[in-house]
N, C-alpha and C positions, 0 to 999 in steps of 0.2 A: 417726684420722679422716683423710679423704681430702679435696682440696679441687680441682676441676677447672676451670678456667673454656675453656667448652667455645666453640667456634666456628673452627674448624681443621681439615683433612680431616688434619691431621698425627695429629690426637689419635683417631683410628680405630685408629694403631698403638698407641698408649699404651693405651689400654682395651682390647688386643689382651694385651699384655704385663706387664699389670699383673692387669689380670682371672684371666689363667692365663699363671700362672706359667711358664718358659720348660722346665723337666721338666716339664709338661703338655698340651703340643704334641705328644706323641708319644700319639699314640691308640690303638694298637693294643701300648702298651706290659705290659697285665697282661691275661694269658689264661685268663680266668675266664669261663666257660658254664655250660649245663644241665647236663650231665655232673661237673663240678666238683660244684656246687650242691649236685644229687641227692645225689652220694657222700658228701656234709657233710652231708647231712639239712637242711640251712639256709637260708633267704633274709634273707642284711643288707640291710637298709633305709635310709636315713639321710632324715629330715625336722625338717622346725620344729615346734614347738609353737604355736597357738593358739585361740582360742576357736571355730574353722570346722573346723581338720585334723584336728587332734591335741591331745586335754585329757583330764582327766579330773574328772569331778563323781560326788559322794556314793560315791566307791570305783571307779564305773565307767568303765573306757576307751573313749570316745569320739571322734568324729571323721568328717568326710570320708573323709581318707586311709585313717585308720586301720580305719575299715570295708570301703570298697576292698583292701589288704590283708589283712586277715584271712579275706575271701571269697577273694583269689586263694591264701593257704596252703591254704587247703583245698580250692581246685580243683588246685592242682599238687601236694597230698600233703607241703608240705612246713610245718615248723618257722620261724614267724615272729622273727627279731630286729631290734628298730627300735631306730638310733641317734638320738640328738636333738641340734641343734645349733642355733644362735643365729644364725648364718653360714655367710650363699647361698653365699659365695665354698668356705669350708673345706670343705661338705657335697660343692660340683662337683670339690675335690679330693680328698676321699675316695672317689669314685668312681672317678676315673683312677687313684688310686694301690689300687686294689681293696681297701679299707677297708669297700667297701659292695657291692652289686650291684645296688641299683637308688635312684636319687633319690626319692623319692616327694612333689610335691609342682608345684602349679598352674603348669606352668613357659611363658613363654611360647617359641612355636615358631618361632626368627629364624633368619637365614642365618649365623648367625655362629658362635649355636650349634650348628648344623650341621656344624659341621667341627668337632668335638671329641665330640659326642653323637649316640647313634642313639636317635630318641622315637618313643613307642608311639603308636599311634592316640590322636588327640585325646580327650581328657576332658569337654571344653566350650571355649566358647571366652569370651572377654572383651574387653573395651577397658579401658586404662590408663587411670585421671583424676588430674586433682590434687585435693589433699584441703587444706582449709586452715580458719581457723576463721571463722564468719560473725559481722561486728562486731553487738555488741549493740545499739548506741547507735544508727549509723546503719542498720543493715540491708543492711551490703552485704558484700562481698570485695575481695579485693586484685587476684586475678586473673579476670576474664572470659574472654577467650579467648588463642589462645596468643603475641599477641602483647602482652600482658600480661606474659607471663614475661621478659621482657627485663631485664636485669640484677636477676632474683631470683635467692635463693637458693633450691637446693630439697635436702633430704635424703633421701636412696636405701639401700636395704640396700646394702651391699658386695658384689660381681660378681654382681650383678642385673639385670636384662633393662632396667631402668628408664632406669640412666646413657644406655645405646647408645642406648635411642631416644629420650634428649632429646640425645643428640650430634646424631642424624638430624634432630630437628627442629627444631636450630640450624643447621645444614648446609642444609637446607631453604627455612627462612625469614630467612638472616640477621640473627639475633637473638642474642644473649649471654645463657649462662645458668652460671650459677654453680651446682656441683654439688658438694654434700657427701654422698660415701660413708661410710657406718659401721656396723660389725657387727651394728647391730641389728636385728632382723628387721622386715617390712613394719610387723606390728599396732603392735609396742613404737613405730614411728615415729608411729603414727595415735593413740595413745595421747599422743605426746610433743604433738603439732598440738594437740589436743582440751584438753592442759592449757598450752598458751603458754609451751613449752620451745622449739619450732622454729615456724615460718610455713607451711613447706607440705614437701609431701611428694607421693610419685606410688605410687598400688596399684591394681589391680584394679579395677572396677565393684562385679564380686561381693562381695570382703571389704569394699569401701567399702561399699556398701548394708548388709549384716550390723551394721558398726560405727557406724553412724547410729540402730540401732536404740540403743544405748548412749551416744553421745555427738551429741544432738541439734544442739546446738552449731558441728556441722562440715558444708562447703558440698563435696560431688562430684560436682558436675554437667559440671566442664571437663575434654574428652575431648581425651586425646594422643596418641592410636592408632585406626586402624582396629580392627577386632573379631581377635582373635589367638587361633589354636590353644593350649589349654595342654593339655602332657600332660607323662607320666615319662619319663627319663630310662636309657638304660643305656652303658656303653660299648660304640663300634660294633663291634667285634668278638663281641660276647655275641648272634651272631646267634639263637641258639635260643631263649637267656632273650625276647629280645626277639617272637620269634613264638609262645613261648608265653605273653605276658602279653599279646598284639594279639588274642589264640584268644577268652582271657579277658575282656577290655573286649568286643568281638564278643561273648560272651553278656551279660554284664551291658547292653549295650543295648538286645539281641533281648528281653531279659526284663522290661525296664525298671527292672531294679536301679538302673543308674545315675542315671537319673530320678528315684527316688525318694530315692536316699541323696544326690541334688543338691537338691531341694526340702525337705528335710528336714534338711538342714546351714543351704543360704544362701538359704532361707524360711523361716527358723524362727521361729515368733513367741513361744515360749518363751526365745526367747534371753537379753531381759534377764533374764527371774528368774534364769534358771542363774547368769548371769555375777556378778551381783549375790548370790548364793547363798556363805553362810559356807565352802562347800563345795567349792565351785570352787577346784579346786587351784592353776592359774596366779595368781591373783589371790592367794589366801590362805595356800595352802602346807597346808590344812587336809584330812586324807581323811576324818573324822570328829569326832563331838564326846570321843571317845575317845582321841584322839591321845595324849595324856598320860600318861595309864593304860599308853595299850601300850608309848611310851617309857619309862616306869620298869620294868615286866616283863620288855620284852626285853633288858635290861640285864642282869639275872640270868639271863636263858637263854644269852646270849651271842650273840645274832642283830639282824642287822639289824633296827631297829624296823618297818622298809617290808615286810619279810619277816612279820612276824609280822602286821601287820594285812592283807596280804593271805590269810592265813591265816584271820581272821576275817571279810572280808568273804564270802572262800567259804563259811565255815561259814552264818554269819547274815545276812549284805550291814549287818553295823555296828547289826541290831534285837535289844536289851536283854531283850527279851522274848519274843525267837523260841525256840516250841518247836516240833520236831519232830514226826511221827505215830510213831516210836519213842519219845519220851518224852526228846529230848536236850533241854536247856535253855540260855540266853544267846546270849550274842558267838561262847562259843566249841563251844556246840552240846554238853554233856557230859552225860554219861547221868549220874543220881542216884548209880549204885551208882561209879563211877568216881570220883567226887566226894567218895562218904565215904572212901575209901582214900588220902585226903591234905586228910582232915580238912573236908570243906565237908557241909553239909547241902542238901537241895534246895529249901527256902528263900532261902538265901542266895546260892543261883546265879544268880538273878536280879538279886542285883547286880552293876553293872558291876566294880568292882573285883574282887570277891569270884571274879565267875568267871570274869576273866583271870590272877589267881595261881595259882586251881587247874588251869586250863590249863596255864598256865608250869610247871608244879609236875610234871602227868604226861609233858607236852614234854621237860622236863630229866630224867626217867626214860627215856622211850623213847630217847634220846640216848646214855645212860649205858650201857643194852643192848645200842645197837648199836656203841659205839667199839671193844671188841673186834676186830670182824670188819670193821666200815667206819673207814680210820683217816683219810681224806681228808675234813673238817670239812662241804666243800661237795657232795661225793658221799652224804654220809650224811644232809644234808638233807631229798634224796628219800627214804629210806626211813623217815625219822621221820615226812615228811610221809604217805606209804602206810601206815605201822603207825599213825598216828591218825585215819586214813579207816576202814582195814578190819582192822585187831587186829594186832597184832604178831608173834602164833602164825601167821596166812597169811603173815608176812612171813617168820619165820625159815624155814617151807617152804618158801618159793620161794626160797631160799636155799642150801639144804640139796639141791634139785632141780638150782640151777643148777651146782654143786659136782659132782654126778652127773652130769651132762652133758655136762662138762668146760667149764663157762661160768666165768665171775668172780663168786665171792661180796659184792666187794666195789665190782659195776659195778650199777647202776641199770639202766642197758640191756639187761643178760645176767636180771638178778632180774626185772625187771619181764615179761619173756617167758613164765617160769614161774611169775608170780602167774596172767597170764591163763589158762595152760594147762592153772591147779587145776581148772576148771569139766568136765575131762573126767578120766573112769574111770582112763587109762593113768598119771595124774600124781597122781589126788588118792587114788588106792587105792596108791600106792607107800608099802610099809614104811615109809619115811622119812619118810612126810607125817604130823603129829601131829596138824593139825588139821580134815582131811578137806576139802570141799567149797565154792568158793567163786569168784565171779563179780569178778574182777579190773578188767574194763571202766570201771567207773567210777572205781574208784580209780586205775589209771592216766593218765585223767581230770583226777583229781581233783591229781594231781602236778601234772601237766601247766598247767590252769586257773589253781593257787597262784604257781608261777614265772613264771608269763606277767603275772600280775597283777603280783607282784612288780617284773620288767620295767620294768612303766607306772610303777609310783610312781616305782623308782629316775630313770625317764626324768625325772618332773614334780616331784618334790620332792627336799627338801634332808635328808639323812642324819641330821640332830642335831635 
């Protein structure tokens, strides 16, 4: 925890030097572009979690940010990775230290941070308020306006836009304010206010008004800021990354994308059920009412439990009683005849237990087929997860293809080319192919959808 008592044009250098670090002054120290990027197939992200950005409810990854992102992967072609972190400070130095490639998250647009970052066209803009609780008794607050703040305290995330401009507006108006920095991100602060752990705090308009719908209890009417650009974040040298996500934001406004996934985040009037929901992972840690179940099964498979239940929500999104127009049944979506082949009947698929072992059961068989040939645990992954999308025989063909080829039998990236390539005469009528004819598209897909899912949970939940 960080304790400032601010009123000094000295302490502009201390929040200079303390905020970043003296190896993060150099801006143009890691040379990472679109070029880089493309060649990686990849965009790191690094954001916070909370009930507006980044969350996920009943299995699904949601979010502000996070839907921003995932429109811009697929306008630039590429492969999303989102980091999550707790701390503003840590994330702006994962950036510089090219840990990430782009911050993603409502940042406000000051001169300070101008000379460390280069920011994308605004996102929206906001005024900073204080957030504090309104007494019950008498119906009031502590602070009115901002000469109010005078020797309070206030709690700030850690290398946050917040501290600088309550230095500014003690510099300003000659007033003392007491500033506690700490790694907590803004909400976990507004959450700390709402339950009478701290007094006050300084965030947004926007997530202020969001978390009012939640904790009626809390007064954000006192404004600390003119109205301020927020946008993302890249280092200034990433000039290309950077023109290509200003290309991007530029359509999502022409289109009114951004407009919508803005009223649709921070207007949401379903927001307390969500948040209030068993579901809601921030809060509960829960992806389903099944979490148990697939904790004790994927213990015998030998996989992350996060792994396996996003494995289910793609199959059924977590419904007990999802069938198929094939005739698949449960969680994990299995045909009858599959089922009797390690003993379940289709009766009893329909229970939740019943037809997550027998999943686990044909899982740890497709697994056991392929370690021969895939001996790296986390590469063979994907091919278990493709040979229980689309059969294991198109899997060993595209295998057997890539081998022919002179590709890697034992790379996802080299196999997964000549699944797709079964759908045509020259691959699927080769000698070699045993099991003729077959549309790879979604099953590569469907890889693709399981890991990414994966991703989210590891982001939001806890391993055990």
């Amino acid at each position: 925890m960080r304790r400032i008592a601010i009123g000094a044009i000295v302490l502009f250098f201390w929040f200079l030097f303390t905020t970043f670090q003296p190896d993060l002054i150099i801006p143009n120290r890691v040379n990472i572009d679109m070029p880089q990027i493309k060649q990686r197939g990849r965009l790191v992200v690094a954001t916070i979690y909370n009930t507006v950005d980044y969350f996920v409810y009943k299995g699904t990854p949601m979010g502000f940010q996070f839907e921003m992102l995932r429109d811009y992967a697929e306008y630039s072609g590429l492969e999303l990775e989102i980091l999550v972190r707790e701390d503003v400070q840590e994330i702006t130095k994962m950036l510089v230290e090219g840990k990430c490639d782009v911050v993603a998250l409502n940042i406000p647009v000051t001169s300070l941070y101008k000379q460390f970052f280069a920011f994308t066209t605004p996102l929206m803009t906001a005024k900073q308020v204080i957030v504090q609780r309104i007494d019950t008794v008498e119906k009031k607050v502590g602070i009115n306006n901002i000469y109010d703040l005078n020797n309070k305290t206030i709690v700030v995330p850690r290398g946050s836009a917040y501290a600088q401009r309550l230095n500014n507006l003690a510099l300003e108006s000659g007033i003392k304010i007491d500033v506690i920095e700490v790694p907590e991100n803004e909400e976990q602060l507004i959450r700390m206010v709402a339950s009478g752990e701290i007094d006050y705090t300084v965030t947004t308009d926007l997530l202020a008004n969001v978390n009012q719908k939640y904790f009626p209890q809390l007064h954000t009417s006192v404004e600390v800021s003119f109205p301020q650009n927020l946008a993302w974040a890249v280092r200034k040298n990433s000039t290309e990354l950077l023109l290509s996500l200003n290309q991007f934001i530029s359509v999502q406004k022409q289109t009114s994308r951004l407009a919508i996934l803005r009223n649709k985040y921070y207007q949401n009037q379903w927001a307390s059920y969500m948040v209030n929901s068993d579901y809601f992972v921030l809060h509960t840690g829960m992806l389903s009412p099944y979490d148990d179940l697939i904790r004790k099964y994927s213990e015998e498979l030998g996989w992350d439990w996060r792994l396996l239940a996003a494995l289910i929500y793609e199959e059924s999104n977590f419904n007990a009683q999802s069938k198929s127009h094939r005739g698949a049944i449960g969680l994990m979506q299995l045909l009858p005849a599959t089922a009797l082949l390690f003993g379940a009947d289709t009766v009893s698929l329909l229970k939740p237990a019943m037809n997550i072992a027998v999943g686990v059961k044909y899982l740890k068989w497709l697994d056991n087929k392929f370690k021969p040939l895939v001996k790296h645990k986390e590469e063979r992954i994907k091919f278990v997860l493709a040979a229980y999308n689309i059969g294991i025989g198109h899997v060993f063909d595209a295998q057997m293809l890539a081998k022919k080829y002179g590709k890697s039998m034992d790379r996802w990236s080299d196999v997964r080319e000549f699944l797709l390539n079964k759908r045509y005469p020259k691959y699927y009528s080769d000698p070699i192919v045993k099991f003729g004819q077959c549309w790879g598209e979604q099953t590569d897909s469907y890889v693709s959808s399981v890991l990414s899912a994966y991703m989210h949970y590891k982001n939001l939940t806890s391993s055990r």
